[in-house]
Backbone as numpy.savetxt, mean C-alpha at the origin, in Angstrom:
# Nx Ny Nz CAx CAy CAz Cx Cy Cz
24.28 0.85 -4.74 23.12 1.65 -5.11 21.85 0.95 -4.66
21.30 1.54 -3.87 19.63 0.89 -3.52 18.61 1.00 -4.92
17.52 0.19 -4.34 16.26 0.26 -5.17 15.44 1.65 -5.37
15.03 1.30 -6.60 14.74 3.19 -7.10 12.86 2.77 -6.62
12.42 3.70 -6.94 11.02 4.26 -6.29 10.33 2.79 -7.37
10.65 3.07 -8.54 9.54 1.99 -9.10 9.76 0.53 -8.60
10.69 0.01 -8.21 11.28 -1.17 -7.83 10.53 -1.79 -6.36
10.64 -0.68 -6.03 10.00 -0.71 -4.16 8.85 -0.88 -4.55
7.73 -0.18 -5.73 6.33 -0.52 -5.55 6.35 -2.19 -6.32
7.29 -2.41 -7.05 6.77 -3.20 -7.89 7.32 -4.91 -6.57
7.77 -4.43 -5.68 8.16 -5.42 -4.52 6.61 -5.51 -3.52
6.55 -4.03 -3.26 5.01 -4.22 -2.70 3.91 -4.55 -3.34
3.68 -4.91 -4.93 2.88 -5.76 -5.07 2.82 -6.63 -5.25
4.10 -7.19 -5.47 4.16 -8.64 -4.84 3.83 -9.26 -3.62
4.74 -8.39 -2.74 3.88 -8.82 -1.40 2.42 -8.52 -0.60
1.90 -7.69 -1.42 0.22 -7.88 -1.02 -0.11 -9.09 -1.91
0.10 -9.10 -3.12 -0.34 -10.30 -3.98 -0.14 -11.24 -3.35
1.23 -12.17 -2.51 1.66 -12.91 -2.31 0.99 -13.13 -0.04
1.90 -12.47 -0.20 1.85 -12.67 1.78 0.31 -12.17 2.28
0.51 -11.31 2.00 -1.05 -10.59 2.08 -2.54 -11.09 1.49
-2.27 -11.97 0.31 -3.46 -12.76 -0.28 -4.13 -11.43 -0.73
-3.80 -10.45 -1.41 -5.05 -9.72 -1.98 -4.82 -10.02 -3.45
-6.48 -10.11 -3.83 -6.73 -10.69 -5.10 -6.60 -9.52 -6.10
-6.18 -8.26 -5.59 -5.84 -7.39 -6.71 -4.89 -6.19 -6.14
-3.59 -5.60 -6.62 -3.27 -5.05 -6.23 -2.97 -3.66 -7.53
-2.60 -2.22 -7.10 -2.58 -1.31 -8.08 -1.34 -0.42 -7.80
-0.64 0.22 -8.93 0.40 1.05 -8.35 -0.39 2.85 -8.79
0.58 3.58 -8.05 -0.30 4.95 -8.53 -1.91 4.79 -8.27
-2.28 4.57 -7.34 -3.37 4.46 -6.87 -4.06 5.66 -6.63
-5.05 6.33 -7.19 -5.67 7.85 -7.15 -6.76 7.77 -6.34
-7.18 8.14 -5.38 -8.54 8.23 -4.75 -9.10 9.90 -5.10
-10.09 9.83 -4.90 -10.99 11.38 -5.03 -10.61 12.37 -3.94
-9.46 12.35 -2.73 -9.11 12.90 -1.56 -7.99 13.68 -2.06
-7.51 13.95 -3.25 -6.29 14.18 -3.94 -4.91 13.22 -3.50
-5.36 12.10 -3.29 -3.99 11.31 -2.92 -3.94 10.36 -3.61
-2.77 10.02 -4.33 -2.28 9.28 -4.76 -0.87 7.92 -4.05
-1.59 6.93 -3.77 -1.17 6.15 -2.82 -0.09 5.07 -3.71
1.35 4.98 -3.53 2.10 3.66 -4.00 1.45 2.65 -4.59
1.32 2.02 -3.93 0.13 0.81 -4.01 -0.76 0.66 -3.40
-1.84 -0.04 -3.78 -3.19 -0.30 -2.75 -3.35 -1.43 -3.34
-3.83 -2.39 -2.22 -4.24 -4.06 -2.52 -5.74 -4.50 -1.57
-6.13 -4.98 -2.09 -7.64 -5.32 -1.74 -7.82 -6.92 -1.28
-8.20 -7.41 -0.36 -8.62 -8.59 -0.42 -10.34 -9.05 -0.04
-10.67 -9.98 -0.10 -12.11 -9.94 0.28 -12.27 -9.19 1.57
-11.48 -8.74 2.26 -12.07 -8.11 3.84 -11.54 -6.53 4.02
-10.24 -6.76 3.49 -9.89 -5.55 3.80 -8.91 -4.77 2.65
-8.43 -3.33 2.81 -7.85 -2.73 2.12 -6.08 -2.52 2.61
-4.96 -2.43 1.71 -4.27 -1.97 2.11 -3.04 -1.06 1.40
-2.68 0.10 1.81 -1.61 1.45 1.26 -0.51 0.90 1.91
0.57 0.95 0.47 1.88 1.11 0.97 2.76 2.48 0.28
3.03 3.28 0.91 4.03 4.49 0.66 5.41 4.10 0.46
6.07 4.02 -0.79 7.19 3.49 -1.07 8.33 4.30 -0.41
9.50 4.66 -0.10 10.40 5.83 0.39 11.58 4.90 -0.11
12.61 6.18 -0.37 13.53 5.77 -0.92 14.46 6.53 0.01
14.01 7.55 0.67 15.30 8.17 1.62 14.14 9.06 2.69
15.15 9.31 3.74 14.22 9.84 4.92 13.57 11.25 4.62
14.25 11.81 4.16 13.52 13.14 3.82 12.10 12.90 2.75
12.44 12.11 2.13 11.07 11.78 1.32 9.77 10.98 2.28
10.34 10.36 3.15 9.27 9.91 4.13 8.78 10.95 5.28
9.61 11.69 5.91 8.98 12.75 6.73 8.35 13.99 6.16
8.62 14.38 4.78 7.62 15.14 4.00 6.58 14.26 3.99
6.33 13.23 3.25 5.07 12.30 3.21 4.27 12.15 4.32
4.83 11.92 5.87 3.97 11.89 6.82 3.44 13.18 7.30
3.73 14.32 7.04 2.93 15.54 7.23 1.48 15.28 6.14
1.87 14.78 5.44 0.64 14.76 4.52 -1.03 14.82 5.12
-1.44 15.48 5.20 -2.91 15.18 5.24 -3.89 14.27 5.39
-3.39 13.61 4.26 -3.77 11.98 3.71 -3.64 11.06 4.44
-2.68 11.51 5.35 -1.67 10.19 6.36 -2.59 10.24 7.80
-3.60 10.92 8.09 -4.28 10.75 9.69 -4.87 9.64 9.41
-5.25 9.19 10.89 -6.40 8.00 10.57 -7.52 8.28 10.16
-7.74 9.81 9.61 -9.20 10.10 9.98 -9.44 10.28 8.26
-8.15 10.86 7.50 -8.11 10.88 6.32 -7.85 9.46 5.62
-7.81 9.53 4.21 -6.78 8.86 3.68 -7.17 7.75 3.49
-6.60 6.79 2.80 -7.20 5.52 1.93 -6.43 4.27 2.90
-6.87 2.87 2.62 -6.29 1.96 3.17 -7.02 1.68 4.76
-7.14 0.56 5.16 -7.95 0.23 6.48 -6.66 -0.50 6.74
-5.44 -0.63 6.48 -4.24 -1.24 7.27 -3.32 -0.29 6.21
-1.91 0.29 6.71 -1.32 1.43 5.90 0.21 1.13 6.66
0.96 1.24 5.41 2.24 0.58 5.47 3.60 1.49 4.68
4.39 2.12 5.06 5.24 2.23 4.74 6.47 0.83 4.42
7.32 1.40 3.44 8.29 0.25 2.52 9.29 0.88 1.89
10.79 0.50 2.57 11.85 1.25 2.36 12.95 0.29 2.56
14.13 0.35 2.01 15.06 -0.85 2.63 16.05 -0.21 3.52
16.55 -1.75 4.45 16.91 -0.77 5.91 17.54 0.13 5.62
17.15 0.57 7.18 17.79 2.25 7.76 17.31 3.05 6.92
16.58 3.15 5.93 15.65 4.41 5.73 14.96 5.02 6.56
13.92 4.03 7.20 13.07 4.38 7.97 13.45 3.93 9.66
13.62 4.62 10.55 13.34 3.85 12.08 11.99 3.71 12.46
11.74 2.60 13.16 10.67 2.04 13.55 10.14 3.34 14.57
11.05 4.08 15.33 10.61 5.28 15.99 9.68 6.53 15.16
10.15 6.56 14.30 9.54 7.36 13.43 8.08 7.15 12.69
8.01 5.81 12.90 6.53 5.38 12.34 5.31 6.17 12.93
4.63 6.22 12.12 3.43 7.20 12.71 2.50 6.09 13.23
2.08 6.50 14.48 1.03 5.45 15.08 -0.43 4.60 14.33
0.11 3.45 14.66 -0.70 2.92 13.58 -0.38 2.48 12.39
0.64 3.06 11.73 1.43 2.36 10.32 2.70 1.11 10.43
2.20 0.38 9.46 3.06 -0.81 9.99 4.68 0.03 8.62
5.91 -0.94 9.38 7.14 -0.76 8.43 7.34 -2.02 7.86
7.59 -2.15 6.42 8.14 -3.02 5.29 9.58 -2.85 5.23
10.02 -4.01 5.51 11.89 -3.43 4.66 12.02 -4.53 3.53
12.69 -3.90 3.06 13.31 -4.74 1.29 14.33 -5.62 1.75
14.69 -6.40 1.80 15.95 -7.07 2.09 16.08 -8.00 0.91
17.30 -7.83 -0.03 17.25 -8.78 -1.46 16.37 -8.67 -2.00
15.39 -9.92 -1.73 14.20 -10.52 -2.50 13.25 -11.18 -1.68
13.58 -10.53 -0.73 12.30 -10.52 0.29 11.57 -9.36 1.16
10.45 -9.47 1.91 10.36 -8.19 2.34 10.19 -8.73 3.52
10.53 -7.94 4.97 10.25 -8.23 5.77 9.17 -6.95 7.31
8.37 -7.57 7.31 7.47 -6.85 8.04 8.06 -6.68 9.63
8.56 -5.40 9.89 9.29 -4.94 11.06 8.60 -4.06 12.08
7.28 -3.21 12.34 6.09 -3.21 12.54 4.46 -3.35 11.64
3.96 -4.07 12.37 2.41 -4.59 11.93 1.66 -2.75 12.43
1.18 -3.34 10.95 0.01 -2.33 10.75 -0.72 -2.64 11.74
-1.82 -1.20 12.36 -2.79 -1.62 12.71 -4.11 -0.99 12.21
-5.25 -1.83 12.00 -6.61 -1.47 11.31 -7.10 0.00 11.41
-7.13 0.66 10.41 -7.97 1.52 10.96 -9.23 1.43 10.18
-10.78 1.92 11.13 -11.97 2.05 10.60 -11.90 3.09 9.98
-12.20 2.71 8.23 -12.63 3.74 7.40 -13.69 4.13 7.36
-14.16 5.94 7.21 -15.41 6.54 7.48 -15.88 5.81 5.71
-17.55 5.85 6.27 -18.18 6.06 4.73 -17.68 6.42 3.25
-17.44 7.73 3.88 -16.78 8.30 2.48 -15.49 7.90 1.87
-14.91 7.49 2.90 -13.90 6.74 2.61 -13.38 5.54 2.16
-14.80 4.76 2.42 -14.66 3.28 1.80 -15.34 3.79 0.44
-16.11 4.97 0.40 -16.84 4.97 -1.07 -15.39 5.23 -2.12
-14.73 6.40 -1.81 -13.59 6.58 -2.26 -12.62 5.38 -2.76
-12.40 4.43 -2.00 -11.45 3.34 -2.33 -11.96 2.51 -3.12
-13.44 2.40 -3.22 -13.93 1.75 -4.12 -14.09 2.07 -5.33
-13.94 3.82 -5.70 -14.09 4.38 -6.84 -12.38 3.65 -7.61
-11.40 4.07 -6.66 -9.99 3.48 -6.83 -10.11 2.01 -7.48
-10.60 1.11 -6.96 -11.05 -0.08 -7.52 -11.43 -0.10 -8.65
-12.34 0.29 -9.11 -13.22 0.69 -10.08 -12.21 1.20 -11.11
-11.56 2.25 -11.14 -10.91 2.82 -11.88 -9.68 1.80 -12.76
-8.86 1.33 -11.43 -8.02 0.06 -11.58 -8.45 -1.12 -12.52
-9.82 -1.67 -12.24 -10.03 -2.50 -12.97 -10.61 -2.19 -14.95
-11.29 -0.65 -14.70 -11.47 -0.55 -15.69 -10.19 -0.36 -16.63
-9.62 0.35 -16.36 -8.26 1.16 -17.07 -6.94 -0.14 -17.16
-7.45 -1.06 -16.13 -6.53 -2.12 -16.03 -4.55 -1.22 -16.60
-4.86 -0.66 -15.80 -3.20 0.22 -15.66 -2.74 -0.09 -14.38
-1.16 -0.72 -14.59 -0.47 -0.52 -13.05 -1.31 -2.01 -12.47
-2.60 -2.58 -12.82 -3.29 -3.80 -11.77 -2.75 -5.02 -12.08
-2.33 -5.88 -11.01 -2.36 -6.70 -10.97 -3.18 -7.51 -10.13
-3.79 -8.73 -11.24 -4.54 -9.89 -10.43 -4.03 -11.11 -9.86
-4.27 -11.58 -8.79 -3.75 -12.39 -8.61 -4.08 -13.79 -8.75
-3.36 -14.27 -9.70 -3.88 -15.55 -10.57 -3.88 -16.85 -9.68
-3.88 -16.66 -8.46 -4.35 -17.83 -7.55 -5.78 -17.16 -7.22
-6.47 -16.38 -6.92 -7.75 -16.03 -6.47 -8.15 -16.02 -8.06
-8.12 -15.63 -9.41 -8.50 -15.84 -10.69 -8.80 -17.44 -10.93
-7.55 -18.43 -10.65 -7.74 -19.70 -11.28 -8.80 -19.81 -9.91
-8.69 -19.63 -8.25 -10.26 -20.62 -7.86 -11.56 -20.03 -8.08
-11.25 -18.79 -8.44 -12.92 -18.64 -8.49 -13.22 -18.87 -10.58
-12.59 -19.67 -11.59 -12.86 -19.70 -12.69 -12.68 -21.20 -13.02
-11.97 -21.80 -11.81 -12.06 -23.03 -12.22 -13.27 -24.08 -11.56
């Protein structure tokens, strides 16, 4: 039996927390675009969405999404995360990097690449932020960027 939907996000915030260095990461991530993103992790520079999938049909509905152009949608690096053979690397939509689960590790099988978020769009992710930290639901901080900037 594979990993169920909550398992996969709760792997991707580890690995933004961890590999990725973002000092905060969120699950159920809501922006004002009506999308609700897996996770989103923040670091001082940049933003990043991971779309959890648990089987292919749940990922090729998801990439019709709206949300998913470069022109829409949250995240300035955007990542799908599935364990193998869910996803083929063919299937990736240009520009989205692939995560696979393997055990207790994850391994990055295409790199994201950046995309420039419009205005409204960085205003949006920041409302996401905002929300995260107030409601402190689903956030995690990451207590290596907590202990240097408090000690």
């Amino acid at each position: 039996m594979g990993l169920s939907h909550d398992e996969l996000i709760a792997r991707g915030k580890r690995w933004l927390l961890g590999t990725m260095r973002c000092w905060v990461a969120q699950d159920n991530a809501f922006g004002d675009m009506r999308e609700y993103a897996d996770v989103m992790g923040w670091t001082s520079h940049h933003s990043h969405l991971i779309e959890c999938k648990t089987s292919l049909g749940d990922f090729r509905a998801d990439k019709k999404k709206r949300a998913r152009g470069p022109e829409n949608g949250l995240g300035e690096y955007r990542w799908y995360m599935a364990e193998p053979g869910v996803i083929s690397v063919e299937e990736v939509p240009q520009g989205w990097g692939l995560l696979e689960v393997h055990n207790h590790c994850v391994r990055r099988v295409k790199s994201a690449i950046m995309v420039q978020l419009a205005p409204w769009q960085w205003r949006h992710e920041r409302l996401v932020v905002v929300r995260a930290l107030s409601t402190s639901r689903g956030v995690e901080v990451s207590r290596r960027i907590w202990r240097d900037e408090h000690e």
